[in-house]
C-alpha positions in Angstrom: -56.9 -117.1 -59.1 -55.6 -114.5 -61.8 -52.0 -113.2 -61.1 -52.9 -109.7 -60.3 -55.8 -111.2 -57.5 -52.9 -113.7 -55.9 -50.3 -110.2 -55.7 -52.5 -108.7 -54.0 -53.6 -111.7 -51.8 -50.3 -111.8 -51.2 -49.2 -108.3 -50.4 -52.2 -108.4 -47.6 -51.2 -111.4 -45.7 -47.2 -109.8 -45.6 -48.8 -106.8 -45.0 -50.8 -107.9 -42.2 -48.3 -109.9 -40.3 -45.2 -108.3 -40.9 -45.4 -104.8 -41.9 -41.9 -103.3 -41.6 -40.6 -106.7 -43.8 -43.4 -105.3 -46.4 -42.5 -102.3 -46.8 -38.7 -103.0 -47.4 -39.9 -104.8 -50.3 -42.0 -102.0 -52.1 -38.9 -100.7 -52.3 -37.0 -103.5 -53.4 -36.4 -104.4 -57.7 -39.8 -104.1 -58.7 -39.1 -107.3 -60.7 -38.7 -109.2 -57.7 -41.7 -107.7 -55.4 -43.8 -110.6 -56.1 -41.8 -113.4 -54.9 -40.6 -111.4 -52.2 -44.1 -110.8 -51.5 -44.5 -114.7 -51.5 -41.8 -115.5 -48.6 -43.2 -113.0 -46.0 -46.5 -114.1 -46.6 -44.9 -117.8 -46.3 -43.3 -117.3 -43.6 -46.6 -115.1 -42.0 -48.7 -118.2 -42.3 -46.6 -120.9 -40.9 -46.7 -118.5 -37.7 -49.9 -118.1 -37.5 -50.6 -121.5 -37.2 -49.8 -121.8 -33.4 -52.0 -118.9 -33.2 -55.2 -120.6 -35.0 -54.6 -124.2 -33.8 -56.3 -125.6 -30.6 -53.9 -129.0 -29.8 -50.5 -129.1 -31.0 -51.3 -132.6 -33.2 -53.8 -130.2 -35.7 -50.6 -127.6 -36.1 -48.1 -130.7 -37.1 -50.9 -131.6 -40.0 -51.3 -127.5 -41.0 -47.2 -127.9 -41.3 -47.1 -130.7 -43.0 -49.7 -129.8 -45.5 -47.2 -126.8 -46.3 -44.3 -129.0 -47.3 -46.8 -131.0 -49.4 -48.7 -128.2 -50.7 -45.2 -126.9 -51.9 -43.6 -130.0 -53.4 -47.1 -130.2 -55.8 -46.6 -126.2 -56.2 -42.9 -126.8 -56.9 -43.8 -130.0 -59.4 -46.1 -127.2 -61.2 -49.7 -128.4 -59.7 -52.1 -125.9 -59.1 -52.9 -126.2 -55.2 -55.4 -123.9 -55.0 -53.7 -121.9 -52.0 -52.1 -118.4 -53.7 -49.0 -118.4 -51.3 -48.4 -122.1 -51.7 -48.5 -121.3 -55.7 -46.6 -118.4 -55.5 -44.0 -120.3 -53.3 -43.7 -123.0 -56.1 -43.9 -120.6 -59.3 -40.3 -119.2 -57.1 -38.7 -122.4 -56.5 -38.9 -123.1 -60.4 -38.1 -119.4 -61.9 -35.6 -118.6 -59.4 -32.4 -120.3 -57.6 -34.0 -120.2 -54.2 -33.1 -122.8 -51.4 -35.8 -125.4 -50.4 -33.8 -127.0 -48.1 -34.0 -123.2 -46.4 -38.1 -123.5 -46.7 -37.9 -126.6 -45.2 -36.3 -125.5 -42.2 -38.3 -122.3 -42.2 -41.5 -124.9 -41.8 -39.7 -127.2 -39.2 -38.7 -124.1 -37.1 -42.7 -123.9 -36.7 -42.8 -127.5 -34.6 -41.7 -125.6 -31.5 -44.6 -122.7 -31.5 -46.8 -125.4 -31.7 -45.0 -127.9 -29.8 -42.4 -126.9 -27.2 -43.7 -122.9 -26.5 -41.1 -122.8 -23.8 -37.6 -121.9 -25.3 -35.1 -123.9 -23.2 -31.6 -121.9 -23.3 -29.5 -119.9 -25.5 -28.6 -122.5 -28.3 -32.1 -123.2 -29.4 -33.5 -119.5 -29.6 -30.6 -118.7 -31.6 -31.3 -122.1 -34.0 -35.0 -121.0 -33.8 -34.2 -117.5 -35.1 -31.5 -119.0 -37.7 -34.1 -120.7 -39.2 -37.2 -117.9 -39.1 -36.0 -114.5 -39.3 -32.8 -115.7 -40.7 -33.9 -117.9 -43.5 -36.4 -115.4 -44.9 -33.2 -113.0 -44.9 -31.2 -115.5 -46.8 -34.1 -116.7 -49.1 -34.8 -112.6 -50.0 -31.2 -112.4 -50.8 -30.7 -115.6 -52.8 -34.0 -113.8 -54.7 -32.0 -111.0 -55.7 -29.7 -112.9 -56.9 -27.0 -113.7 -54.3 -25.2 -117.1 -53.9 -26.3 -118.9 -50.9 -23.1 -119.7 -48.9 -21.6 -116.1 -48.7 -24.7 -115.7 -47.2 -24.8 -117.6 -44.0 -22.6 -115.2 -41.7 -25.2 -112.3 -42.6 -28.2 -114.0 -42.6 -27.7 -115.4 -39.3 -26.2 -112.4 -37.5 -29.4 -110.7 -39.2 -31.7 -113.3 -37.9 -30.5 -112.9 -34.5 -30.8 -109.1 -34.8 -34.1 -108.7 -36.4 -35.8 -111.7 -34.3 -34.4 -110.9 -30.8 -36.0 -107.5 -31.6 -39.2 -108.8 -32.9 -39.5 -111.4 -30.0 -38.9 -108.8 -27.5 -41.9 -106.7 -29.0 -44.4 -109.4 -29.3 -43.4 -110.4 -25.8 -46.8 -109.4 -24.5 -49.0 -110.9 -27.2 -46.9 -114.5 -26.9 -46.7 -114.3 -23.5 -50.6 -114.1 -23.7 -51.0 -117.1 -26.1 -48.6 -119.9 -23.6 -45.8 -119.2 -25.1 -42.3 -117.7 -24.3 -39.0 -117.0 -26.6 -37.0 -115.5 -23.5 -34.3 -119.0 -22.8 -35.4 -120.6 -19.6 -31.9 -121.1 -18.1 -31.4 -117.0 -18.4 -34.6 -116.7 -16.9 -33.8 -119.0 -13.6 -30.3 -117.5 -13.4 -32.2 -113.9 -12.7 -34.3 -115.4 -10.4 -37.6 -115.7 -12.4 -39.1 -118.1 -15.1 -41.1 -118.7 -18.0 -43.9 -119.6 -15.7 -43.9 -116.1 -14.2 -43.9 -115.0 -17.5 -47.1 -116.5 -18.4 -48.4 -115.0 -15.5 -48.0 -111.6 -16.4 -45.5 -111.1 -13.5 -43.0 -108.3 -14.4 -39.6 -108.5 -12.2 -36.3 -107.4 -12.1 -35.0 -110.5 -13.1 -37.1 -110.5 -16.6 -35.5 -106.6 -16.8 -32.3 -107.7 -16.7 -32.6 -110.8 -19.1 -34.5 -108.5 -21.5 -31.6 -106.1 -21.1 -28.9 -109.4 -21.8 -30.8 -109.8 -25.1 -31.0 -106.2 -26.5 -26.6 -106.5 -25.9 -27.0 -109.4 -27.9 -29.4 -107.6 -30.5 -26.9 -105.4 -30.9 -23.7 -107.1 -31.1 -25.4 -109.4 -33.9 -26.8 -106.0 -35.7 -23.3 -104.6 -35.9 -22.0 -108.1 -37.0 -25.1 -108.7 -40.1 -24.0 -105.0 -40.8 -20.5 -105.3 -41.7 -21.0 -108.8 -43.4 -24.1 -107.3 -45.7 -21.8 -104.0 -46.5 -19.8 -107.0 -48.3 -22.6 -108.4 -50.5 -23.3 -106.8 -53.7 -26.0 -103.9 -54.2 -28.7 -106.0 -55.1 -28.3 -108.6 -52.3 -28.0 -106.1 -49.6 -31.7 -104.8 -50.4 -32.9 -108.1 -48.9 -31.3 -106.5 -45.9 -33.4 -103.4 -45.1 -35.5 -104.2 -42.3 -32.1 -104.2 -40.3 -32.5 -100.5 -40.2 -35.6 -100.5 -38.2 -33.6 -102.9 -35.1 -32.0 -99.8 -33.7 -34.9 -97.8 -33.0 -37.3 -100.3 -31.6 -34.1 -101.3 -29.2 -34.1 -97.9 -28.2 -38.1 -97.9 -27.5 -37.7 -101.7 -26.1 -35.3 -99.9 -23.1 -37.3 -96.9 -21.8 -37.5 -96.4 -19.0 -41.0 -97.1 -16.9 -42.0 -99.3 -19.8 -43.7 -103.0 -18.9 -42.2 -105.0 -21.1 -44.9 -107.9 -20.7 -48.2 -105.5 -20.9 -46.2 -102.9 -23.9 -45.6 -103.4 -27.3 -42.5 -101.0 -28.1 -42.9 -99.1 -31.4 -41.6 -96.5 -33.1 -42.5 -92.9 -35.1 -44.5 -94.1 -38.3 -42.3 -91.1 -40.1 -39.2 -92.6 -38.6 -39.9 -96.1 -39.8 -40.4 -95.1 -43.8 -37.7 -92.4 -43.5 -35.3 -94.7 -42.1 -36.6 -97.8 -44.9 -35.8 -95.0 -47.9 -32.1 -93.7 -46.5 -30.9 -96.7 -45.8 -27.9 -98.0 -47.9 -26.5 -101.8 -46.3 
């Protein structure tokens, strides 16, 4: 595949499975668009494999195909599959963290596996790894060192993937799986099983309502810790600015939260993508 076929292979698949992330990079450094490009798209795929698979033992081989399909992309082999290339062209032009695509891959086993998040600690592990790691991994690509990077990547993770989670609660809740912790569920008097069933309640209102607090406590947290990262860093960032409006759109009132996916004003989205400053 010629380089200007794989950009645009890859600008569709991050464009069709995470658009707000997508257009935060077409504004980013144009020098680093590509490889940008290359870790939504990464981490696009590896979440649709839950999506694709039928039995949770053909997901673990799609995984681990991706950490072997990178370690021969990495090595400089051809593989054949444009993210997978693109992924390895990355790893050996730029100072990007494999260990950090590793556990962006390994985050995947519970989609496939679990699909019923137990509590507190592992959603926030979960969205450490996801949201988080493609945060870091866009930073360290414009050229920030990795460790001042863990208190904002993961206050970011939780900001940007509570939010996200919260959307796509309809279309997951739809597909067996469920991202709300268990334990906060039973403590308001519900669970993941009423979930799956479509069963809207007062008790899923108010755990939605815990996690929006905790949204925002984590937004205002990745926001003072990215204000400290140099300009070119905190462009890996943007998204961020899209978390208070979908919050706002998440809590309306009359809205079902398991039959609604909350948006926002297409205008406000690019208006808010091109102001904002980290």
């Amino acid at each position: 595949m010629h380089e200007a076929e794989r950009g645009d292979t890859l600008r569709r698949i991050a464009r069709s499975g995470d658009p707000d992330r997508t257009l935060a990079v077409s504004i980013a450094p144009r020098e680093a668009r590509d490889d940008l490009f290359a870790l939504i798209a990464l981490n696009v795929e590896l979440a649709r494999i839950a999506e694709i698979v039928s039995e949770p033992g053909l997901g673990m081989i799609r995984l681990q195909w991706w950490r072997d399909a990178i370690d021969r992309a990495e090595s400089g082999e051809a593989t054949g599959h444009p993210v997978a290339d693109a992924i390895g062209a990355a790893l050996r032009r730029q100072k990007l963290s494999r260990v950090r695509i590793d556990a962006l891959i390994e985050a995947r086993n519970f989609d496939i596996e679990t699909k019923i998040m137990p509590d507190w600690a592992a959603l926030e592990a979960y969205l450490a790894a996801t949201a988080g790691g493609v945060f870091a991994l866009g930073a360290e690509r414009l050229g920030a060192p990795g460790l001042p990077l863990e208190p904002a990547s993961f206050q970011a993770g939780l900001a940007y993937g509570l939010t996200g989670l919260m959307r796509a609660l309809p279309v997951h809740a739809a597909s067996g799986r469920v991202y709300l912790p268990a334990d906060a569920l039973l403590r308001h008097g519900t669970s993941p099983e009423a979930v799956l069933a479509g069963q809207s309640s007062d008790g899923l209102l108010a755990v939605l309502a815990e996690l929006r607090l905790k949204a925002r406590q984590a937004l205002a947290e990745a926001n003072r810790h990215v204000a400290e990262l140099d300009t070119n860093a905190r462009a890996a960032f943007r998204p961020l600015c899209l978390v208070d409006p979908y919050l706002a759109s998440l809590e309306k009132a009359g809205r079902d939260p398991l039959r609604e996916i909350a948006g926002i004003n297409p205008l406000t989205r690019v208006w808010r993508m091109a102001w904002w400053r980290g």
